[in-house]
KEDOTOR-822607 format. One record per residue: x, y, z of N, C-alpha, C in turn; residue in one letter. Coordinates in steps of 0.001 Angstrom, whole numbers, padded with zeros to 6 digits, always signed. Layout:
% residues N
XYZXYZXYZA
...
% end
This chain:
% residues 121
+031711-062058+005751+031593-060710+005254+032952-060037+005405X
+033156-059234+004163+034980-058243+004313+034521-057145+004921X
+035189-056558+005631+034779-055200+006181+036240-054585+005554X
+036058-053269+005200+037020-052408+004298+036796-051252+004895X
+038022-050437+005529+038002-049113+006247+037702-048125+005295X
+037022-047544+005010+036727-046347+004245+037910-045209+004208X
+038278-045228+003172+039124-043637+002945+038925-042845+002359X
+038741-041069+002838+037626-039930+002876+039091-039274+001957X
+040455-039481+001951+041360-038687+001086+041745-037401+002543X
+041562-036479+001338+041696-035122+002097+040471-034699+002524X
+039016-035530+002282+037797-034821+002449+037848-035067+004072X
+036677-034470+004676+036548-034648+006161+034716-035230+006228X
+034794-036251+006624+033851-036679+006879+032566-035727+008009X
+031374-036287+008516+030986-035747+009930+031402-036682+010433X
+031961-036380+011771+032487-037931+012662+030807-037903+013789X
+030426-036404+014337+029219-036493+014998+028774-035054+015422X
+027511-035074+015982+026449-034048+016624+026285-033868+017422X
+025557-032555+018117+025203-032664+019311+024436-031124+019133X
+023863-030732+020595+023232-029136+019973+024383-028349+020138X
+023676-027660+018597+024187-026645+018443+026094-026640+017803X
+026321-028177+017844+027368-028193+016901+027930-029420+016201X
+028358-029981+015287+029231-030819+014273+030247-030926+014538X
+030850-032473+014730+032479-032924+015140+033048-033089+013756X
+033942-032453+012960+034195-032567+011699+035870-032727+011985X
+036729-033909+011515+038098-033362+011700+038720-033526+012907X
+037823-034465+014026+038340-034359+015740+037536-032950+016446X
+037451-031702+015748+037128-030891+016263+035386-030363+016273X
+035150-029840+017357+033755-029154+017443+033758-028146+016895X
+032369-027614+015963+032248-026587+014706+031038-026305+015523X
+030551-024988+015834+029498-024105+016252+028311-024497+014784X
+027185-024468+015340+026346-024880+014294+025548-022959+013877X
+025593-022924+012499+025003-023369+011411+026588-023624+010628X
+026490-024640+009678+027863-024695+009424+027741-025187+007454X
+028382-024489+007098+028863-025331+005460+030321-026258+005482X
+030320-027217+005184+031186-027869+004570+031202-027952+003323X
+032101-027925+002396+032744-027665+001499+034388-028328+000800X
+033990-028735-000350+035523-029259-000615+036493-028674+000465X
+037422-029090+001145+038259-028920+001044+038473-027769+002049X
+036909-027610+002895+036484-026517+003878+035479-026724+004893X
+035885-025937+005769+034789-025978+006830+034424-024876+007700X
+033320-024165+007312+033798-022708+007200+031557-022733+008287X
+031571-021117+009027+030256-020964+009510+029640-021060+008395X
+028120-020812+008605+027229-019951+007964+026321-019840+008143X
+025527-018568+007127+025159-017404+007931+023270-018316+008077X
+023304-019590+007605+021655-020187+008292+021010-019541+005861X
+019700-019909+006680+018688-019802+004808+019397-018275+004641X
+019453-017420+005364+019539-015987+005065+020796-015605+003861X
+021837-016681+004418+023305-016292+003564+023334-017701+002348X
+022443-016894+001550+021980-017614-000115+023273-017276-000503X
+024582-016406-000646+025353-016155-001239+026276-017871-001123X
+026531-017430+000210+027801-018892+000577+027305-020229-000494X
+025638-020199-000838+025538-021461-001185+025808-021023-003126X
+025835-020292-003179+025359-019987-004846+026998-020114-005105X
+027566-019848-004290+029513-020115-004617+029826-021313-004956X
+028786-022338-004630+029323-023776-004879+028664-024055-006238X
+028217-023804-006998+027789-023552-008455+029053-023827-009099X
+029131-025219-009440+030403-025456-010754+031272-026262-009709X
+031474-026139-008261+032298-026608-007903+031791-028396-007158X
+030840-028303-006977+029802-029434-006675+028623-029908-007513X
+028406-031485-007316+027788-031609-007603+026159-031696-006880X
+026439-031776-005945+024775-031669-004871+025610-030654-003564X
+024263-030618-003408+024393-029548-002144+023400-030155-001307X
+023793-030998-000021+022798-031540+001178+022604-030543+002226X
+021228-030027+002430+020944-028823+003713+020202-029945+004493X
+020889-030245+005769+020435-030085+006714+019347-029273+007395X
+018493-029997+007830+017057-028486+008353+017253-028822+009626X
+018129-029578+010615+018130-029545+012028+017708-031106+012476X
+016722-030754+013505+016220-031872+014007+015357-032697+013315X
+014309-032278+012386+013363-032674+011680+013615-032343+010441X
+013135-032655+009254+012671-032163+008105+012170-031248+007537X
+012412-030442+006811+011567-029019+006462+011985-028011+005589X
+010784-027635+004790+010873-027051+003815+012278-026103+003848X
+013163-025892+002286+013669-024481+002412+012557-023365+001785X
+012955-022209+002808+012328-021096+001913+012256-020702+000756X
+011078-020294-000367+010747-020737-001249+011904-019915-001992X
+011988-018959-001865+012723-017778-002611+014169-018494-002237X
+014660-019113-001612+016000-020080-001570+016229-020503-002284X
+015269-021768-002669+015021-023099-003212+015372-022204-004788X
+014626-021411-004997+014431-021312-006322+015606-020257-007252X
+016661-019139-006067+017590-019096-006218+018861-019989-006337X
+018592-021421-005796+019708-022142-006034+019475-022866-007092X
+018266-023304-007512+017996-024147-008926+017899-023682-009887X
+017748-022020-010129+017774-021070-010929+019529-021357-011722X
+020152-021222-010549+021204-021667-010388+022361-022651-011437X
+021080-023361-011489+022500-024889-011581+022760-026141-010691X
+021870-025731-008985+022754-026324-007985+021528-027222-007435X
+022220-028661-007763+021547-029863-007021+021278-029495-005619X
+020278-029539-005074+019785-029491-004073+018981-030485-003531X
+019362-031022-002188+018448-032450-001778+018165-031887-000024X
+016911-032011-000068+016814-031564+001840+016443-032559+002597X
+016879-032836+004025+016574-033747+004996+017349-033058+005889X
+017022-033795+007521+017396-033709+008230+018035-033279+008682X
+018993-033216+009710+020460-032737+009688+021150-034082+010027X
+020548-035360+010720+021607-036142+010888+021233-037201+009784X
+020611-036964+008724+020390-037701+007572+021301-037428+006629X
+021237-035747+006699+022295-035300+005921+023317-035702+005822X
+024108-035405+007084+025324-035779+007299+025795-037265+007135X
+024859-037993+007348+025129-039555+006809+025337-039556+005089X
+023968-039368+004596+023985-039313+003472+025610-038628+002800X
+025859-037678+003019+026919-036555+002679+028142-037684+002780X
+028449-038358+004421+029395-039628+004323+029667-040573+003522X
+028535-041029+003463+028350-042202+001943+028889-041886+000782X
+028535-040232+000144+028639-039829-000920+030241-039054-001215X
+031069-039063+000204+031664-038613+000354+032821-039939-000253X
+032433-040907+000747+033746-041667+000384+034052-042760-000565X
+032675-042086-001434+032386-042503-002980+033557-041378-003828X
+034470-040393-003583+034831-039574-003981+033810-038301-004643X
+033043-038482-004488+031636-037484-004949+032259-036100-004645X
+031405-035149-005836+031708-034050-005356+030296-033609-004717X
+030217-033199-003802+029287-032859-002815+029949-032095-001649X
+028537-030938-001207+028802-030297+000416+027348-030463+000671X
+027917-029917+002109+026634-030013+003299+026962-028729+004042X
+025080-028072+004040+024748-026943+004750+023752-027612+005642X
+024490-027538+007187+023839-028005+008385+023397-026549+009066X
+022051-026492+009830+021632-026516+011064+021467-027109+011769X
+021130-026286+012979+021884-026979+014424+020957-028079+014499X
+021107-029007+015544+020099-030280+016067+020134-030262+017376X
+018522-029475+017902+018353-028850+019122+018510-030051+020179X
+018592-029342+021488+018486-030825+022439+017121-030731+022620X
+016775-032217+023168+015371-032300+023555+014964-031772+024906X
+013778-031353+024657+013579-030916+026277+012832-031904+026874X
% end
C-alpha cells in the first residue's frame, strides 16, 4: 500500500477536540466556532443565522457540527439557509470535522460550523 501525505494548501484542516474547543492551525479555538475559507473566526451558536447566510456563493456545503451527538437544526435555521442557496449537511461535531478533512483536501469548497463537544461526566 502507498501512503501519500495529504496537502490542505492554505486551507487549515481540524487537527483535534476537546470540551469546549477545536485545535485548528496548532492553536486552541474556544468553541462555538466557524471555519471558513481562508478563516477561523467565533460564532455566535444556531442564533447567529447571519455568519452562516455570508457563505452563500462562497461555498459549496456548509457542515454544522451539533456537538457531542446528532441533532436537529432549528427549523426556522434550516429553512433560512436552504431558502438560501446553501448546502447544508448535519452530524456530529467530530463527524463533521472529519468529514470537512476529507472534503477539504479534495480542494472542495466547503466550511464547518462546530459546537462544542461536552466532556463526559
Amino acid at each position: 500500500m502507498r501512503l501519500s501525505e495529504i496537502d490542505f494548501g492554505a486551507a487549515q484542516p481540524v487537527e483535534g477536540y476537546g470540551p469546549d474547543f477545536f485545535r485548528i492551525g496548532g492553536a486552541a479555538h474556544a468553541a462555538p466556532l466557524l471555519i471558513v475559507p481562508g478563516q477561523v473566526r467565533p460564532w455566535g451558536g444556531y442564533e447567529d443565522a447571519e455568519a452562516l447566510l455570508e457563505l452563500v456563493g462562497q461555498v459549496d456545503v456548509l457542515f454544522v457540527g451539533t456537538g457531542g451527538a446528532i441533532a436537529h437544526l432549528p427549523s426556522g435555521l434550516r429553512a433560512r439557509l436552504e431558502e438560501a442557496g446553501l448546502g447544508v449537511e448535519i452530524m456530529d461535531s467530530p463527524a463533521a470535522c472529519r468529514t470537512y478533512n476529507v472534503l477539504l483536501s479534495e480542494q472542495r469548497r466547503v466550511a464547518l460550523a462546530l459546537l462544542p463537544v461536552q466532556p463526559e461526566a
